[in-house]
N, C-alpha and C positions, 0 to 999 in steps of 0.2 A: 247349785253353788253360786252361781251370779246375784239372786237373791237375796242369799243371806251375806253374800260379803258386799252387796250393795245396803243391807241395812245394818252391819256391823259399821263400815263407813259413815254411815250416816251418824250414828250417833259416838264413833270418836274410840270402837270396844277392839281392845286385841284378842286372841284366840287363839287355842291349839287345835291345831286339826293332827289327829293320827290317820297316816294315810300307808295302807297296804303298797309295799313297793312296786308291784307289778301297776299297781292303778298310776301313781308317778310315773311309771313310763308311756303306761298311755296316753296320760295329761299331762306333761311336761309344762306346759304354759298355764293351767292353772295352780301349779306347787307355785311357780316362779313369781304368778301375782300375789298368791298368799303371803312367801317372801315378803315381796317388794313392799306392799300393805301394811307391813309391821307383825305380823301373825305367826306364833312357832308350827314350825313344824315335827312331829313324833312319831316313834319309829311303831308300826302298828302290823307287823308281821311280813313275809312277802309276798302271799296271795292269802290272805285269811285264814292261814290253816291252823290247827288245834297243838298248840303245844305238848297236853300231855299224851298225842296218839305217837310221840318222837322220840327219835332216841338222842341222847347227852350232843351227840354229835351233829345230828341232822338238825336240830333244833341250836343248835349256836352258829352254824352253816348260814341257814336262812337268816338269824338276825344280822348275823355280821354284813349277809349280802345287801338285806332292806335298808342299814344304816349308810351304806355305801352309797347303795340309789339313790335314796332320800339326799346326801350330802355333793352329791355328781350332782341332780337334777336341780337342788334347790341353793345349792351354794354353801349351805351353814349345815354344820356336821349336828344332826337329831344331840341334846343332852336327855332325853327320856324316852320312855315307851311306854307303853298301853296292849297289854296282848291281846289279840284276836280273841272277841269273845270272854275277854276276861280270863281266859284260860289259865291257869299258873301249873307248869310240870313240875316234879321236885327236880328239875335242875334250873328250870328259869331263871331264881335269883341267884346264883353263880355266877351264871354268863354275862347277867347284867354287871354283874362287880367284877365280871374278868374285862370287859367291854368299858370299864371306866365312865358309866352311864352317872347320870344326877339324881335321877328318879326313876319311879314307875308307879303307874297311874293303873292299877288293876285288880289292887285289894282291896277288903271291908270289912278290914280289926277296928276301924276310929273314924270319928269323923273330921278329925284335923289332922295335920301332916304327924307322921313316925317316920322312926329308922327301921330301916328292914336290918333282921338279926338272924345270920346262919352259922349253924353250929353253936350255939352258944353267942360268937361274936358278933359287936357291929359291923354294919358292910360300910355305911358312910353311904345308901343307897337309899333314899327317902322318899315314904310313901306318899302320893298325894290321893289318897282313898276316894273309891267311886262307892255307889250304891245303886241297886237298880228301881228303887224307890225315884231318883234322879234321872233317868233313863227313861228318854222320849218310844224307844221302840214297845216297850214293854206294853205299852197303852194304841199301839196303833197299830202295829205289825200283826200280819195272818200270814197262815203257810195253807198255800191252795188246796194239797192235798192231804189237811188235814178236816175235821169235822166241826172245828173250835176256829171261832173267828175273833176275839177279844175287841174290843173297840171303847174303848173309854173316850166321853164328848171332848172335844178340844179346853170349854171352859170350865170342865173338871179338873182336866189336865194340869189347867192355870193356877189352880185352885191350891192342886197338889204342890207343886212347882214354887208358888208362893209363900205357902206356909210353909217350907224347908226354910227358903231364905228367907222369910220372918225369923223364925228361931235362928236360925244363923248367926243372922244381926246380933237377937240379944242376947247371946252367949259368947259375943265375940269372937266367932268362927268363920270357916269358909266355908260360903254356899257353891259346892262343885257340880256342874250341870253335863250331862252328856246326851250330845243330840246329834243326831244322825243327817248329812243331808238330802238322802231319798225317805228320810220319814218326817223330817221337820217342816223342809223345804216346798210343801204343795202351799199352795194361794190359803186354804183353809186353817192351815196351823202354823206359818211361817208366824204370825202376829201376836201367840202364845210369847214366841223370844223377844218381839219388841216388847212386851208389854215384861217381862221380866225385866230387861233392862232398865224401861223406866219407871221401873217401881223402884229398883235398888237405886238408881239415880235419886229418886227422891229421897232415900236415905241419909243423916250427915255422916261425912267419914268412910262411905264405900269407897273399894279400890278393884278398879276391873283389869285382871292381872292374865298373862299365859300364866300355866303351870308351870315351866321353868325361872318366871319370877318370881310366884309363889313359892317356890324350892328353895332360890337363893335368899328370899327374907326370911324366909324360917332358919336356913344354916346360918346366917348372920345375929337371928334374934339368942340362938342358941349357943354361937361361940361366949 
């Protein structure tokens, strides 16, 4: 983490970190510098667990507790989330719109912001869609005890990573990244993120946004 919020700093980027509420109490002082740094923080479960293994109940339980954490530990009450794993139960977007939440960061209908719609209705809960095309784990992560180790090169990675936010650009889109920092953060691949950054930098007219900003320019573009 030092790392990358030493070279997010450096080059001026704010950021959303979803962070599991149990790890916020562990690291109470690094939520507090993300804070301080300018960087949202989002509500990202309370220990990593699986939404749809829950019931209606236990499963709104735990969000309401991580939102709690998150806003004790870091001062500013989470407006999004991002489920563990991406997971979505059929009661997630409920809880989110009983929770009076802004967005959620966990679907892959579009690649620019939507309204999430239950029952029929708008929630006024908006999506700001991931993909795991987007997703640094996907390319570097192994599970020891299996027999399949995946490894794709760091400068394929780059590769991939760039021609997203190529196209992005000229469709006039959001390029949304998600990156982990026990899989981004080693000396070998930390400079895949610089080197995105300064490439969109090179770009006229980028804007390096949290996803709560992104949220709110979309609900404004759209009133």
């Amino acid at each position: 983490m030092p790392r990358i919020l030493a070279l997010l700093a450096r080059y001026g980027v704010a950021a959303t970190f979803y962070v599991p509420a149990v790890s916020a109490l562990l690291y109470p002082d690094e939520q507090q510098r993300l804070v301080g740094e300018g960087h949202e923080l989002g509500i990202h479960g309370w220990i990593h667990e699986l939404n749809s293994v829950l019931s209606y109940e236990a499963e709104r339980d735990l969000l309401l507790r991580a939102a709690d954490t998150l806003e004790r530990v870091g001062g500013i009450r989470p407006l999004g989330m991002r489920t563990p794993s991406w997971d979505f139960s059929p009661h997630t977007l409920r809880i989110a719109k009983e929770m009076g939440l802004a967005y959620d960061s966990s679907l892959m209908a579009d690649e620019d912001c939507y309204e999430l719609v239950l029952d029929g209705e708008p929630t006024g809960v908006i999506e700001l869609p991931v993909e795991w095309v987007r997703d640094d784990a996907v390319y570097f992560m192994m599970h020891r005890f299996q027999s399949l180790r995946p490894y794709t090169p760091p400068a394929e990675v780059l590769d991939i990573f760039r021609r997203e936010l190529d196209a992005a650009y000229d469709e006039g889109g959001i390029f949304q990244l998600t990156m982990h920092p026990h899989v981004i953060g080693y000396r070998s691949r930390i400079w895949i993120l610089e080197e995105i950054i300064r490439h969109a930098r090179g770009k006229p007219g980028t804007w390096f946004a949290t996803h709560a900003q992104v949220v709110d320019w979309v609900k404004r573009e759209a009133a």
